[in-house]
MARBARO-573206 format. One record per residue: y, z, x of N, C-alpha, C in turn; residue number from 0. Coordinates in pm, 1 decimal. Each point is the difference from the previous one (the first is absolute). Layout:
BEGIN
n_y, n_z, n_x, ca_y, ca_z, ca_x, c_y, c_z, c_x, i
Y, Z, X, Y, Z, X, Y, Z, X, NUM
...
***
This chain:
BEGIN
n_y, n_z, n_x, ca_y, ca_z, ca_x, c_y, c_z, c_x, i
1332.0, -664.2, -2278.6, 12.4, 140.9, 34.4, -137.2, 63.0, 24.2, 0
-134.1, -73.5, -40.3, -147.8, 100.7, 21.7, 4.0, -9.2, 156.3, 1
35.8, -85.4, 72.1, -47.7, 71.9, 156.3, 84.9, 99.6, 25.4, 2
106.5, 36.5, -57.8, 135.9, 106.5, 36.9, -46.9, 128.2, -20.1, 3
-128.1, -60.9, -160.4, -12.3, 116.0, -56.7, -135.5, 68.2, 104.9, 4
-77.7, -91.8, 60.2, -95.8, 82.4, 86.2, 17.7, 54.0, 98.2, 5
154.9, -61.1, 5.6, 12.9, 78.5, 173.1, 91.0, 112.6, -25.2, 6
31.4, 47.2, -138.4, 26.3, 147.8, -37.1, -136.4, 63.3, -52.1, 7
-86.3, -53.3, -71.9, -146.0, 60.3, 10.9, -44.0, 19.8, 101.5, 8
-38.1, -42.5, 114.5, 0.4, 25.0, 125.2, 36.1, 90.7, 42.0, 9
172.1, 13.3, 10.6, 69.4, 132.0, 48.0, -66.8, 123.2, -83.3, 10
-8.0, -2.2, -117.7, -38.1, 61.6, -71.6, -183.6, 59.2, -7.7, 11
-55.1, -48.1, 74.2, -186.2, 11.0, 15.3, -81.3, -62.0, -67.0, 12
52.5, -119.8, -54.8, -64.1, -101.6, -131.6, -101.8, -74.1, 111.2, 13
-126.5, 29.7, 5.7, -60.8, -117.4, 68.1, -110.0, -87.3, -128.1, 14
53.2, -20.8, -63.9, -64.0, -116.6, -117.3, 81.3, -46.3, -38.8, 15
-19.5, -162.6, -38.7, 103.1, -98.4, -72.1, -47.4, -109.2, -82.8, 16
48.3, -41.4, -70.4, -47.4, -96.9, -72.6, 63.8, -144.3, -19.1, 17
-67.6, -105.6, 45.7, 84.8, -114.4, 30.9, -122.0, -90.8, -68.3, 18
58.7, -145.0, 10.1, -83.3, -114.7, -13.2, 9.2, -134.0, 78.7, 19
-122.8, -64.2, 9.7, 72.5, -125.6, 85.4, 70.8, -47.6, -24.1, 20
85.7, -30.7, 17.1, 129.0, -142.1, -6.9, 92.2, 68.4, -108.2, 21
-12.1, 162.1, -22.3, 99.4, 45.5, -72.8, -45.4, -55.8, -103.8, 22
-91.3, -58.7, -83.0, -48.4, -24.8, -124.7, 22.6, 138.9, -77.4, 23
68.5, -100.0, -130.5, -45.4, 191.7, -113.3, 126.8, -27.1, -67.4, 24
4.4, 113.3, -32.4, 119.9, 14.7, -55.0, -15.7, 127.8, -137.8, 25
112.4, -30.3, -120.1, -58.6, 57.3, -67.9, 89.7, -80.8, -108.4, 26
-93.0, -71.9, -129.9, 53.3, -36.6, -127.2, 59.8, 77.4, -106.2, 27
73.2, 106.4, 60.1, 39.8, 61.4, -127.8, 103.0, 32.9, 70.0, 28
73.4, -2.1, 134.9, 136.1, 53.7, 50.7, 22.0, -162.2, 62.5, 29
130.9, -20.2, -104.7, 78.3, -124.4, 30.5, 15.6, -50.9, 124.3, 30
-4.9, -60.4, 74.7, 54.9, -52.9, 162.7, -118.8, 118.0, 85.3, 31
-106.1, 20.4, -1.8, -64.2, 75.6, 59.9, -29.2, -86.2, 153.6, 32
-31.5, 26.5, 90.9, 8.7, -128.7, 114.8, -129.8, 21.6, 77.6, 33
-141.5, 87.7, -44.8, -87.5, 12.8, 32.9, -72.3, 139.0, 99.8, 34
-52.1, -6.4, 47.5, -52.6, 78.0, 105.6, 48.6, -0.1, 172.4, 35
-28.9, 85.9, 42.7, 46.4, -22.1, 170.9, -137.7, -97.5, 37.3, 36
61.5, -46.0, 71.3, -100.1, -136.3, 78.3, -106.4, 92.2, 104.6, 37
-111.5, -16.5, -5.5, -66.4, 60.0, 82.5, 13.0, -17.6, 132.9, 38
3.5, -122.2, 35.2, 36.6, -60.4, 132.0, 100.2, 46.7, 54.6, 39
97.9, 24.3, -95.2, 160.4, 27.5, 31.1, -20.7, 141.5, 71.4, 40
-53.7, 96.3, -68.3, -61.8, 147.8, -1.1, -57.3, 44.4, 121.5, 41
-120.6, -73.5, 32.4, -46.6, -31.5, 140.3, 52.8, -13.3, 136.8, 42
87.1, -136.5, -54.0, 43.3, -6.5, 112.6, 141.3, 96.7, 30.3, 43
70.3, 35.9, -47.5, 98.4, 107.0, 10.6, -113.1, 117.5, 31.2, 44
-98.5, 50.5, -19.5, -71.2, 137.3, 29.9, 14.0, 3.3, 113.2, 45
-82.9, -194.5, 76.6, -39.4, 8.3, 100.1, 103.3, 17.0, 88.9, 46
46.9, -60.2, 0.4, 160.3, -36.7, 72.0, 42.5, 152.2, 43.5, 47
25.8, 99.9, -118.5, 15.1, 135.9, 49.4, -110.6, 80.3, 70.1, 48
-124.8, -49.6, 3.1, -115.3, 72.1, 99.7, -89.6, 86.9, -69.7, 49
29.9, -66.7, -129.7, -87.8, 90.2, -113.8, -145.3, -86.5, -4.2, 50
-130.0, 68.9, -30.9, -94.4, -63.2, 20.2, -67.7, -18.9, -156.4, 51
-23.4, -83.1, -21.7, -5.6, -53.4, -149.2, -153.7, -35.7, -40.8, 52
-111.5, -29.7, 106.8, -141.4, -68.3, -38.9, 57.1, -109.6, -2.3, 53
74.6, -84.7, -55.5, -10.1, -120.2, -58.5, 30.7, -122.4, 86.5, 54
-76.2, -124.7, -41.9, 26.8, -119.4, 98.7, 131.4, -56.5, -61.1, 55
95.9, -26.1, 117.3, 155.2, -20.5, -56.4, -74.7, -156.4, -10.7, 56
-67.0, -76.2, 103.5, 5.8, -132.4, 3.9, -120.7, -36.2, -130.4, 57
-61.2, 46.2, -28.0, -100.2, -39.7, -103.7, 104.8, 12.6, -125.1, 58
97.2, 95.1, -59.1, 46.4, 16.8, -77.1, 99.1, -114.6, -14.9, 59
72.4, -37.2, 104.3, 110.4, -129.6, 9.9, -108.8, -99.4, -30.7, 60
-120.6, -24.2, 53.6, -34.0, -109.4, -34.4, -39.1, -58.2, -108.1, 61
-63.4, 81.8, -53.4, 3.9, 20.3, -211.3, 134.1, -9.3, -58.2, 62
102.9, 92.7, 44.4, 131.8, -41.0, -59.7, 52.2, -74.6, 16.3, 63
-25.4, -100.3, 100.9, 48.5, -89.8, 2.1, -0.2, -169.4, -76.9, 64
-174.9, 21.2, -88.8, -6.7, -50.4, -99.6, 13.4, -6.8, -109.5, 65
49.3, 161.9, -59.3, 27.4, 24.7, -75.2, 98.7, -61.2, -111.7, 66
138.7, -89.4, 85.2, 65.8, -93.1, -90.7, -69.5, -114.2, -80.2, 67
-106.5, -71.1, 88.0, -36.0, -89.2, -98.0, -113.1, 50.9, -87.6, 68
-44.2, 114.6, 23.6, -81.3, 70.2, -100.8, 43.0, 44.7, -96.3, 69
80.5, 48.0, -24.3, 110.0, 64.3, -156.5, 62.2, -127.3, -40.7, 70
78.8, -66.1, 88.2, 31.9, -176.1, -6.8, 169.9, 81.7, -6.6, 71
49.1, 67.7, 63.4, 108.7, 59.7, 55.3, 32.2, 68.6, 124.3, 72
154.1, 44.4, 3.4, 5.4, 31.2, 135.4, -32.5, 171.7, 6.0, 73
-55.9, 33.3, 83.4, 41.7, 174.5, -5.5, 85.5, 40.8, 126.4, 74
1.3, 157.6, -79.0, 125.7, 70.9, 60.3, -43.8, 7.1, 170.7, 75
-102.7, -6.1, 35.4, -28.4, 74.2, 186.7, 70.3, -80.9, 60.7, 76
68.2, 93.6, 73.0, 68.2, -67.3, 140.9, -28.0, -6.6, 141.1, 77
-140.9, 92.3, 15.1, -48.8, -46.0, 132.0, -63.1, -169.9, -9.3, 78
-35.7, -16.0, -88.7, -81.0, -138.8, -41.5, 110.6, -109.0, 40.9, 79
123.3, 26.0, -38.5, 106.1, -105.1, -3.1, 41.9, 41.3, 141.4, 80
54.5, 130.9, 81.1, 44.3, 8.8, 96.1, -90.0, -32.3, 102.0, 81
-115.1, 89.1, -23.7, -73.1, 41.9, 158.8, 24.2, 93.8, 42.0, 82
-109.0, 56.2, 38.8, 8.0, 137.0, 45.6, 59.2, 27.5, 116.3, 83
60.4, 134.8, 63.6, 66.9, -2.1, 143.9, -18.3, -61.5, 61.8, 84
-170.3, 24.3, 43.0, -9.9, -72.0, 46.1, -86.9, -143.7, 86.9, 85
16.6, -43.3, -159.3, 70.7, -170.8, 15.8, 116.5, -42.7, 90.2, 86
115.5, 72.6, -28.0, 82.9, -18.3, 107.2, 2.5, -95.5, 84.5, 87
98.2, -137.6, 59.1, 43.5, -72.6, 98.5, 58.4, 93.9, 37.0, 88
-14.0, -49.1, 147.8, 154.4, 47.3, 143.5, 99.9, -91.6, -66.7, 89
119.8, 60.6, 17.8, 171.1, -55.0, -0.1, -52.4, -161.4, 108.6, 90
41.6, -137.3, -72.1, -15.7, -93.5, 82.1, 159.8, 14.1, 102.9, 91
-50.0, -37.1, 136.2, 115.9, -23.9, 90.0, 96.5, -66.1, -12.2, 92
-24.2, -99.1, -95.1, 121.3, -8.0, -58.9, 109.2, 67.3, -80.0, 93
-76.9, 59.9, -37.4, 90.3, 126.2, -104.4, 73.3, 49.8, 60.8, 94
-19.6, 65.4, 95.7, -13.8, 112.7, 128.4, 189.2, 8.1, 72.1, 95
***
């Protein structure tokens, strides 16, 4: 729900947020806590909407993307696992 929640901060005039790479974090004292918004994740949804952020989306994937064997687990980001827009293939003609 934190990107849901920025894009009602947003609506709302929130231009500050607080995220971490690879969604690292959390908090040890609220049971099932599931961490932070992924920075990458953050980014690239800003960008995607035409929001201008400073930040290098591709420098940030590329650090997060080591990040699993650095903690020696998986994390939550899903541009890392998906790819960003666009990454994107064309529909193969076969599909078609």
């Amino acid at each position: 729900m934190g990107l849901a929640n920025v894009l009602a901060g947003i609506r709302a005039g929130v231009d500050r947020y607080d995220s971490s790479l690879g969604g690292l974090g959390g908090c040890p004292f609220a049971t099932g806590a599931t961490g932070n918004i992924c920075t990458e994740d953050l980014v690239h949804m800003l960008h995607m909407m035409g929001h201008s952020t400073n930040v290098d989306l591709d420098g940030l994937l590329s650090i997060a993307r080591d990040l699993p064997g650095i903690v020696g687990h998986d994390v939550p980001g899903q541009v890392i696992k998906a790819g960003k827009v666009s990454d994107l293939h064309p529909i193969p003609n076969w599909a078609i």
